[in-house]
N, C-alpha and C positions, 0 to 999 in steps of 0.2 A: 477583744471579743471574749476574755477569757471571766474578764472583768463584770461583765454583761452577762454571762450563762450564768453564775457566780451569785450577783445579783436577785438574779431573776428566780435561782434556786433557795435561795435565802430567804427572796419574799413568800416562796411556795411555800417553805416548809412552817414559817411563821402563821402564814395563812393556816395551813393543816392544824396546827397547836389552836390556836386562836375558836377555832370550830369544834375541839375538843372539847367535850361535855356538855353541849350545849341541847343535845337531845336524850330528850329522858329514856332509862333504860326502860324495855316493857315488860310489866313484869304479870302482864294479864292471863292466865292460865287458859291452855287451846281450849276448847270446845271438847267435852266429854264426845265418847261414842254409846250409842246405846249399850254393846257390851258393855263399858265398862260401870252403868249405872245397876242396880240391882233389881229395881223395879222392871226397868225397861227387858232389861236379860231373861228377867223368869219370863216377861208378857211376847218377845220372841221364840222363847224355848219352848213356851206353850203351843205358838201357832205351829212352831217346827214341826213338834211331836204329832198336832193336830192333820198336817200336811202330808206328814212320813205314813199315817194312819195307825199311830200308838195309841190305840183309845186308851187302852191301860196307863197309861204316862199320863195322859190329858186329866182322867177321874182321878191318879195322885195329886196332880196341881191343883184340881178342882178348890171351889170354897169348901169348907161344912158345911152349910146352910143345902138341905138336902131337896129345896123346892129349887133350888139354881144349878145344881152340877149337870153333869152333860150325859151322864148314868145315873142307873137306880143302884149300882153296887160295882165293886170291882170283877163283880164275873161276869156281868152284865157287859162289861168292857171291855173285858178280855173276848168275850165272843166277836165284838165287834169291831176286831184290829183285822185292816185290810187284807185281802187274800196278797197284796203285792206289796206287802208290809217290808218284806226279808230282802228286796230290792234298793228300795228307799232309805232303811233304816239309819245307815251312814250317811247320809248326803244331808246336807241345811241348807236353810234359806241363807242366799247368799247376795241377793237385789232384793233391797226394800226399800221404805221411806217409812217412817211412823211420826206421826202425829200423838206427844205426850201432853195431856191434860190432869196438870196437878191437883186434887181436889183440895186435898190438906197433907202439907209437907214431909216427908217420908212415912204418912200411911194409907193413904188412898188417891188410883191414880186409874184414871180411863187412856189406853192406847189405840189409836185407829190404824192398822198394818197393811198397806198395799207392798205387795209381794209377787216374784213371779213363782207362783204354781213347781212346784218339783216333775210333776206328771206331765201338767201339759203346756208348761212354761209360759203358759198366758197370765196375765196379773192378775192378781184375784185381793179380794178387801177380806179384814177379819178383825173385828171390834172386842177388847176386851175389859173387863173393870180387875184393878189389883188392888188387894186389899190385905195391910199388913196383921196376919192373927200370930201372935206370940213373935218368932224370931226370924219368921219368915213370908214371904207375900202369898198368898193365894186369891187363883181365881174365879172371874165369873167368865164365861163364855155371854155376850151379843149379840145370839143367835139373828137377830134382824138387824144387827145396827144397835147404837146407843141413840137415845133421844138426847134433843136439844136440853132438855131439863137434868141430863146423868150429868154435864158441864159446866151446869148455872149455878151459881152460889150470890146470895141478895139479888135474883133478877138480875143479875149480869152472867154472862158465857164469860169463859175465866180465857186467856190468854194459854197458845197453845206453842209446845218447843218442835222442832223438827231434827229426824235424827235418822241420817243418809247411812248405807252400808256404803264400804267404801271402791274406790274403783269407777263407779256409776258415769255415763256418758249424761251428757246433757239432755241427748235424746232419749237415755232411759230413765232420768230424772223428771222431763215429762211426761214419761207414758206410766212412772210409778208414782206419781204424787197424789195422792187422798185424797178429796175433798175435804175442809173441816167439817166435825160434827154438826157446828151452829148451821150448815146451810142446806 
């Protein structure tokens, strides 16, 4: 019997060696999060701000391009930071989904942000274009939406990444998921 278990542990451990190395190491790097990209970071910090009701924060991020920003001046903005501003101001979006559309590779980038609301925790959509000026992104607010054509490069819609807050149930991965832009 003893001869047998002996054996049999003999063949195991051969076997174990034998299957050694045989599957390649993976050396594929996980999946970013939004945080940790920079485009995608400024174009959530934006909506946050935009949510929290920091106008002031929202006209710093703004473009320069002074027929796009979301104010005519910084006092203009300052007047129009929410009465329940000093409530909100700690708190971020914390459920999202975004939809990143690379235009041209780390300088110009359309995100599409379904988000549950800070106030009334219902999802709400919030469309923005980031555009790299000097060391930094700035942006434009999509007050309606981006068109089909802010996507399209030679007549094709460019291929779009998706990028989950984390935590998210299944069921609030469908009720936060975006539409894409193309449709």
């Amino acid at each position: 019997m003893k001869k047998i278990l002996a054996f049999i542990l003999i063949i195991s451990i051969v076997g174990v060696l034998a299957s050694c190395g045989k599957e390649e190491a993976n050396t594929e790097l996980k999946p970013k999060t939004c945080e940790q990209i920079e485009p995608c970071k400024t174009a959530l910090q934006y909506v946050t701000y935009d949510n929290q009701g920091a106008a002031d924060k929202v006209y710093k991020m703004d473009t320069k391009n002074e027929s796009l920003r979301s104010y005519g001046s910084l006092s203009e903005a300052r007047g129009n930071i929410k009465s329940d501003y000093k409530k909100y101001q700690h708190q971020k979006i914390d459920k999202y989904e975004i939809l990143e559309y690379e235009i041209y590779a780390n300088e110009k980038y359309v995100y599409k942000i379904r988000f549950q609301d800070l106030r009334t925790d219902e999802p709400e959509n919030f469309t923005v274009g980031l555009e790299k000026q000097g060391d930094k992104y700035l942006v434009t607010p999509y007050l309606s939406g981006a068109s089909k054509s802010a996507v399209t490069i030679n007549g094709k819609v460019i291929d779009h990444k998706k990028y989950y807050s984390k935590g998210l149930t299944d069921e609030e991965k469908d009720e936060l998921e975006p539409s894409p832009i193309e449709k």
